[in-house]
C-alpha positions as CSV (number, residue, x, y, z in Angstrom):
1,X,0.0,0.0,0.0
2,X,1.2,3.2,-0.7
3,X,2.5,5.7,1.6
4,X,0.2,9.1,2.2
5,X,2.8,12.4,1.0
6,X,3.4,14.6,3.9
7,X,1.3,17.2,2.0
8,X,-1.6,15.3,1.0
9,X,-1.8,14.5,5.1
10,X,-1.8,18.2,6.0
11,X,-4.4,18.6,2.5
12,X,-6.9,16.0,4.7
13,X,-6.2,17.8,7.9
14,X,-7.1,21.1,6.1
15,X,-10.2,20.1,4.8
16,X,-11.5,18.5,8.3
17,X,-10.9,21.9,10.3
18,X,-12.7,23.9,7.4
19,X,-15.1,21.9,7.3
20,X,-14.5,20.8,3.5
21,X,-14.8,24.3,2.4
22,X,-11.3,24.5,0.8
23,X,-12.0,21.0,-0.7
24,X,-15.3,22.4,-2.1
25,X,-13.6,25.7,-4.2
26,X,-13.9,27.9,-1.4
27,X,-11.7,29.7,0.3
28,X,-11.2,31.9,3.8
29,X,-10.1,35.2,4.0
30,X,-9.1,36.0,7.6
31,X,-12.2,34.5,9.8
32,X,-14.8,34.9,6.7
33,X,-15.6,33.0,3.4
34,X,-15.3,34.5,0.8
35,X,-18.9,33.6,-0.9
36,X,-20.2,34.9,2.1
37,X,-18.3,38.2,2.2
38,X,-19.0,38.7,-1.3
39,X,-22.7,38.4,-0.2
40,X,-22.8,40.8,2.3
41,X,-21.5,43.2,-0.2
42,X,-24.2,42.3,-2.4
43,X,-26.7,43.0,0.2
44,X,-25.6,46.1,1.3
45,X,-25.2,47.7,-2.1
46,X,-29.3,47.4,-2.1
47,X,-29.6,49.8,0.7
48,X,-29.9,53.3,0.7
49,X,-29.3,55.5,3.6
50,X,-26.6,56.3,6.1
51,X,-25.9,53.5,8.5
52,X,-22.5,53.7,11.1
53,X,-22.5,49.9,11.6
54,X,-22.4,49.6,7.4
55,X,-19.6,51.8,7.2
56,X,-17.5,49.0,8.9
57,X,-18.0,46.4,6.2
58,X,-14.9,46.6,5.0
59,X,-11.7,44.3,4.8
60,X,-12.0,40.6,4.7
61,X,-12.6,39.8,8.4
62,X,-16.5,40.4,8.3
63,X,-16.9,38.5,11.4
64,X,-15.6,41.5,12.8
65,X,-18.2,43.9,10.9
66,X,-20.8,45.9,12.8
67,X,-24.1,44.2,13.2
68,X,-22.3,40.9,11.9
69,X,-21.1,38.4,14.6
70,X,-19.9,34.6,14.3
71,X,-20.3,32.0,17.3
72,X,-19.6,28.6,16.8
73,X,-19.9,28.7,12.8
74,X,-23.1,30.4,12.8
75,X,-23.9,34.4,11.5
76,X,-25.9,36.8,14.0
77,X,-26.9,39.5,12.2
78,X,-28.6,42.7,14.3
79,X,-28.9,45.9,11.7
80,X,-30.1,49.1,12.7
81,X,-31.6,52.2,10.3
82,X,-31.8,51.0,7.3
83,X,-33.5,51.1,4.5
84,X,-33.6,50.0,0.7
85,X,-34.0,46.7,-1.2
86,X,-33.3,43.4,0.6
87,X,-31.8,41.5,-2.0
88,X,-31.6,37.7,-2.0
89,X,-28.3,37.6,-1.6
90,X,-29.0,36.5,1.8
91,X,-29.5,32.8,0.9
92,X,-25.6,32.5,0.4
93,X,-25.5,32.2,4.2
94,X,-25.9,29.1,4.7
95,X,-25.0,29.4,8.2
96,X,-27.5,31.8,9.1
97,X,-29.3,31.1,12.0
98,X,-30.3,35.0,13.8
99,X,-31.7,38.1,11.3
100,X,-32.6,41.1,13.2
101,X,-34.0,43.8,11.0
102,X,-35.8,45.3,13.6
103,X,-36.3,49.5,14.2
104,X,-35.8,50.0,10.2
105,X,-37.2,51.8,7.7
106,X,-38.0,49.8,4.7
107,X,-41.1,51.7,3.8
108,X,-43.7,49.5,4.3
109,X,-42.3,46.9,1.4
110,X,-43.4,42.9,1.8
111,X,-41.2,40.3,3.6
112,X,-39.0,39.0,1.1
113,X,-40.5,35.6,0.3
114,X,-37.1,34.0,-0.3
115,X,-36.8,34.1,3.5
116,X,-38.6,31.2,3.1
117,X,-35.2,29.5,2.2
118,X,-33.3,30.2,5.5
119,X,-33.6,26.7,6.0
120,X,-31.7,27.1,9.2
121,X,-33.1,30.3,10.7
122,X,-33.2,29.8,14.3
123,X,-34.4,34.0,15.1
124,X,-36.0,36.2,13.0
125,X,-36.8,39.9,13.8
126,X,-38.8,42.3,11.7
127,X,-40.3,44.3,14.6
128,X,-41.2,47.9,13.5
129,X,-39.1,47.4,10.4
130,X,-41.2,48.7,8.2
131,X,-42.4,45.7,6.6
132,X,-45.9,44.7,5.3
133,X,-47.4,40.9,4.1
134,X,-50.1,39.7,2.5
135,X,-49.6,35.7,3.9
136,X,-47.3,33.7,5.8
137,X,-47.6,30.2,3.8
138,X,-43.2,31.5,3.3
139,X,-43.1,30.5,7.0
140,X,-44.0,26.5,6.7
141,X,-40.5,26.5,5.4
142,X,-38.7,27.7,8.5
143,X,-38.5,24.5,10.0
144,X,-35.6,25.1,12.6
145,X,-37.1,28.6,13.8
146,X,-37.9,29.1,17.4
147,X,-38.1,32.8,17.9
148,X,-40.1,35.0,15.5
149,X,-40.5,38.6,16.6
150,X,-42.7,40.7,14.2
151,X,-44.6,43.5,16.4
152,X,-45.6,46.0,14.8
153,X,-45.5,44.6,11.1
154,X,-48.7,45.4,9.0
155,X,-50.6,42.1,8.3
156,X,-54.2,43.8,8.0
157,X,-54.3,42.1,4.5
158,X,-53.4,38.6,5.6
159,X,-55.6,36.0,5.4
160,X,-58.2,34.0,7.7
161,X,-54.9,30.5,7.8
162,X,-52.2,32.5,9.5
163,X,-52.0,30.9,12.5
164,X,-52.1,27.3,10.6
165,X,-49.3,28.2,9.3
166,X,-46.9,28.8,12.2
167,X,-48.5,25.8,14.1
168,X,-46.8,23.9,11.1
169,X,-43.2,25.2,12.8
170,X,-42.4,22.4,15.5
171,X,-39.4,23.9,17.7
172,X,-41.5,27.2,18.3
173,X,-41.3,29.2,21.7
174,X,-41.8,32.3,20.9
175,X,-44.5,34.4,19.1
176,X,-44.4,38.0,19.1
177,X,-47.5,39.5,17.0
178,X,-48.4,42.7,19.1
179,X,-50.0,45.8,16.9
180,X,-49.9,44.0,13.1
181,X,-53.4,44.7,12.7
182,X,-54.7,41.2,12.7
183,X,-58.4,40.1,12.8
184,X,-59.3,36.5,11.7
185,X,-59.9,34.0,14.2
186,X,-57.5,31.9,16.1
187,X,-59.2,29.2,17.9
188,X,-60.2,27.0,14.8
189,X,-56.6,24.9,15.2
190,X,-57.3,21.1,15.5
191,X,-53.8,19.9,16.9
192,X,-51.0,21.5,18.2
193,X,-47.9,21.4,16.4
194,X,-46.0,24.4,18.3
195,X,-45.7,22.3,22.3
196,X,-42.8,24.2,23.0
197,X,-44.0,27.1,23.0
198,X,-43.2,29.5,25.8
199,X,-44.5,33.2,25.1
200,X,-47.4,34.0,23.1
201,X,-47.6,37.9,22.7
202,X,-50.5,38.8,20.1
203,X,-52.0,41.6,22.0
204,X,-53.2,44.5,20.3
205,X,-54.3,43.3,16.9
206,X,-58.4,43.1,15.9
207,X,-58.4,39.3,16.9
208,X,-62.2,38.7,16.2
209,X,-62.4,35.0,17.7
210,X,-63.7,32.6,20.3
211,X,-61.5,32.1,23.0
212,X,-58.6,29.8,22.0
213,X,-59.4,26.6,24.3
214,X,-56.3,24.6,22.8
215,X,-54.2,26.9,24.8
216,X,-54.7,24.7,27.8
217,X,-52.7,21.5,26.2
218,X,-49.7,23.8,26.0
219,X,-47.8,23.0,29.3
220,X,-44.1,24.6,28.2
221,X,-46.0,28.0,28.1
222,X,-44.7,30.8,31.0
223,X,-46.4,34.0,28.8
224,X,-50.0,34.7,27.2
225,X,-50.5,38.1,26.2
226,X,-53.7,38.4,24.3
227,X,-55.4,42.0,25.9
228,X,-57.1,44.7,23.6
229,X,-58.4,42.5,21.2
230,X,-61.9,41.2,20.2
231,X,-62.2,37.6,21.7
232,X,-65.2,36.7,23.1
233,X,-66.3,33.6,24.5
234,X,-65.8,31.4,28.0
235,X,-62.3,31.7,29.7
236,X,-60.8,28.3,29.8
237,X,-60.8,27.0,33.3
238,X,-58.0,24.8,31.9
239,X,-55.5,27.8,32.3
240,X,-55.3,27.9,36.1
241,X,-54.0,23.9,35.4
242,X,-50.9,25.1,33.4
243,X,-48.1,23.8,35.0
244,X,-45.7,26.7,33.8
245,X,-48.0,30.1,33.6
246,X,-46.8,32.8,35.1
247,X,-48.3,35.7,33.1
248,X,-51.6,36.5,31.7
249,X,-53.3,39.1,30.3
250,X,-56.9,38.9,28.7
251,X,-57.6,42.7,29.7
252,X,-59.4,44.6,26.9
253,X,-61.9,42.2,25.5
254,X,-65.0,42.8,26.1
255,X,-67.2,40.2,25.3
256,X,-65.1,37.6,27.3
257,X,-66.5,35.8,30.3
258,X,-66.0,33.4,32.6
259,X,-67.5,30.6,35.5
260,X,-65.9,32.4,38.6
261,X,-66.4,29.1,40.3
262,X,-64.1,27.3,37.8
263,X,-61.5,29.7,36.9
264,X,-60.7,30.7,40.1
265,X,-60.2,27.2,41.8
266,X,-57.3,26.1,39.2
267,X,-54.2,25.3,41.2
268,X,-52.5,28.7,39.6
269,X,-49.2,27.1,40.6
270,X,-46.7,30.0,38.9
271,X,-49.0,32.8,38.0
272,X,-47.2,35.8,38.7
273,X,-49.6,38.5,37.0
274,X,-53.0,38.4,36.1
275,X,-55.0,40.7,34.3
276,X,-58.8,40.4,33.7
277,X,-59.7,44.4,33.5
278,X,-62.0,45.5,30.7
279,X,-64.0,42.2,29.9
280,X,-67.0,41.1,31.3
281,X,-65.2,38.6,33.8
282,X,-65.3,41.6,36.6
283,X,-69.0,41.9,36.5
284,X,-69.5,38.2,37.1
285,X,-67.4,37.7,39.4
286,X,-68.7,40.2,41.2
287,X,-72.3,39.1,41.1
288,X,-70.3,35.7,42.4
289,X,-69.1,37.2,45.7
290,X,-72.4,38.3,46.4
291,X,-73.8,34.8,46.1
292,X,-71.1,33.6,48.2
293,X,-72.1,36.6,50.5
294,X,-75.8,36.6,50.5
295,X,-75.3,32.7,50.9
296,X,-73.6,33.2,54.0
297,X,-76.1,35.4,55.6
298,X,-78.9,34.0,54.9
């Protein structure tokens, strides 16, 4: 058998620590590849504006750019006042796993639907970005997301299957939806896809629905924040059974009600805040205590 050359050993070593990169055409330049510098480039000659953190995107190292961080292989991207064109460019990064566009101003244009593609998108942030969409079937795609922060995005125009759609993400545990305008119902879902999820924050949208019941088979959640919306409906006693609750806040919704009785004798075991202000809980409950009162005396 022939003997491996001294330089076709180190060639093997090479390719292991850069994970085949160099094998595959591609080469580093300081701590960055160069397909994915060249991308970044791409990106940012689609934005217009003046940004401090963009000004540092310079050089080969762009782990070491503003806004641009690497940890353990993977990008973190967290990018301030911008705005512009978001170009596809993006889906070079194979390693992407946190985009934060958040505080931006992108003028209202729709969520690229080629962020469908970050197959390994772990955080996504569009809050107050200035972004708009029509749907979220781009989403069913995400399969590795956990976090998705959108507050504040206008989704007035999407339709009546949105929340179908991010039940279809299975390592979910966060939801931030708060002021995006949203109105269809969200208590129609049959199974629940999303058990690990840990905050639910929709407040503030146009949430015309019966009170989601399937709330109560989520035992991993610590966070419900569903106030000034439009729910109406029974209160699930199941909630005071959640294992992990510790805030709650249905305040704001008028047409909500509740069995005092029912709600109020759940174990409760974590619940930290509680706020029932605004609905039609109070005025039950209070014709409760004086049953419990008149009961008493007489």
């Amino acid at each position: 058998m022939e003997k491996i050359s001294a330089l076709g050993f180190l060639l093997v070593i090479l390719c292991l620590a850069t994970k085949d990169l160099a094998c595959q055409g591609q080469t580093l330049q300081g701590d960055c590849l160069t397909m994915e510098r060249e991308a970044l480039l791409n990106f940012k000659s689609g934005l217009k504006g003046s940004s401090t953190r963009l000004s540092s995107w310079t050089g080969s190292k762009c782990c070491q750019w503003e806004g641009i961080s690497c940890e353990n292989n993977t990008n973190k991207w967290r990018l301030m006042n911008l705005s512009g064109k978001i170009r596809p460019s993006l889906l070079k990064l194979k390693s992407l796993r946190h985009l934060d566009l958040s505080d931006n101003t992108f003028e209202q244009i729709l969520i690229p639907e080629f962020f469908g593609s970050l197959k390994n998108l772990q955080y996504l942030n569009l809050s107050y970005g200035g972004f708009n969409g029509v749907d979220l079937k781009w989403m069913t795609s995400l399969v590795s997301l956990k976090k998705l922060k959108m507050d504040g995005v206008d989704f007035s125009m999407v339709g009546s299957k949105w929340m179908e759609a991010l039940n279809m993400l299975p390592f979910f545990t966060e939801l931030h939806l708060q002021y995006c305008g949203l109105s269809s119902p969200i208590s129609s879902l049959s199974s629940i896809n999303f058990t690990s999820l840990s905050i639910l924050n929709i407040g503030g949208n146009y949430l015309q629905s019966k009170f989601p019941i399937w709330l109560r088979n989520i035992s991993s959640i610590t966070f419900i924040d569903l106030s000034f919306n439009d729910l109406y409906g029974q209160i699930s006693p199941g909630l005071g059974e959640l294992p992990n609750l510790q805030h709650l806040d249905l305040s704001r919704n008028t047409n909500l009600t509740s069995s005092c009785s029912q709600l109020l004798s759940g174990s409760w075991k974590k619940i930290e805040f509680l706020d029932l202000a605004g609905n039609n809980f109070l005025s039950v409950f209070l014709a409760y205590m004086l049953f419990l009162v008149d009961d008493d005396t007489s």
